[in-house]
C-alpha positions, 0 to 999 in steps of 0.5 A: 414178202409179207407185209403187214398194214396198220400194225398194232403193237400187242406185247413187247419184251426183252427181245421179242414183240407181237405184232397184228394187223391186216395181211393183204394176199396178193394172189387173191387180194383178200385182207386176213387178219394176222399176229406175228410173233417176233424175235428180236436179233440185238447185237453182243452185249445188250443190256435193255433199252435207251429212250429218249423222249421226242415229245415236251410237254406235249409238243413234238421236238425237232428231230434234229435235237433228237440226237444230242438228247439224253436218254433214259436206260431200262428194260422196256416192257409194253403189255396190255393194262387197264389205266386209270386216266383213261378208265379202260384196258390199254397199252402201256409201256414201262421203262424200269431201270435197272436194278430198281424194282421198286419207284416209279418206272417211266410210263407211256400209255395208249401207246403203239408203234410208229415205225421200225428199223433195223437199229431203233423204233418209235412208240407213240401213246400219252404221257400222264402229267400229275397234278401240282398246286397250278393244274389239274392232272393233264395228258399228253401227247408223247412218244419214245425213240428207243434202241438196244442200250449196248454196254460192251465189258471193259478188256483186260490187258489180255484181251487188249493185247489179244486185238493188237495186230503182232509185229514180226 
């Protein structure tokens, strides 16, 4: 099975994602540069994305309050872009909710991912903090663990009785 080492997410979106790295052959042990185009498979009645932070205010929280966390619901979209903290072209990923095409998204730049499972993946990158009367603008450290946000329709009583097992 192929397998790429150090990969570098290059673009995510609804349900596919590029990733490229190095691919070492094993037939002749020469590392070739790759870019695997993916298609996501989300389950029935996905509607975009859940995130939760695993980073404040810079500091990593303990993974065991990462499941009680409150998450943050919108599409999720990670592209190249050039950002002005940093003064160069770098990844972003952006959070919208839903509906809302207007107001401020939440932002991750100079991200890349971390890991990937069936079920979620974790982004890594630098949050950037505006200034306030106390401090300057400061960025930080941050990541997101993200998953499929699943909103299954309500059933109608028919729907309902159709799932009830039938007594004879």
């Amino acid at each position: 099975m192929a397998e790429i080492a150090r990969p570098k997410l290059v673009w995510l979106k609804e349900r596919g994602l590029i990733l490229s790295g190095i691919e070492v052959l094993k037939e002749d042990k020469r590392e070739v540069y790759q870019t695997w185009v993916c298609d996501l498979m989300p389950p029935d009645f996905v509607k975009g994305f859940r995130v939760a932070d695993t980073y404040q205010n810079g500091v990593a929280r303990p993974r065991s309050a990462l499941r009680d966390m409150v998450s943050s619901n919108g599409n999720l979209i990670v592209s190249s872009q050039f950002e002005r903290a940093l003064n160069r072209h770098t990844m972003t990923a952006e959070l919208a909710a839903y509906g809302a095409p207007t107001g401020t998204p939440k932002r991750l730049i100079d991200c890349d991912i971390e890991f990937m499972s069936e079920e979620r993946f974790e982004l890594s990158g630098l949050h950037v903090s505006p200034p306030d009367e106390k401090r300057p603008e400061q960025i930080l450290r941050d990541a997101w663990l993200c998953e499929f946000h699943i909103e299954a329709p309500e059933l109608t009583r028919a729907g309902y009785r159709a799932l009830k097992p039938t007594t004879h």
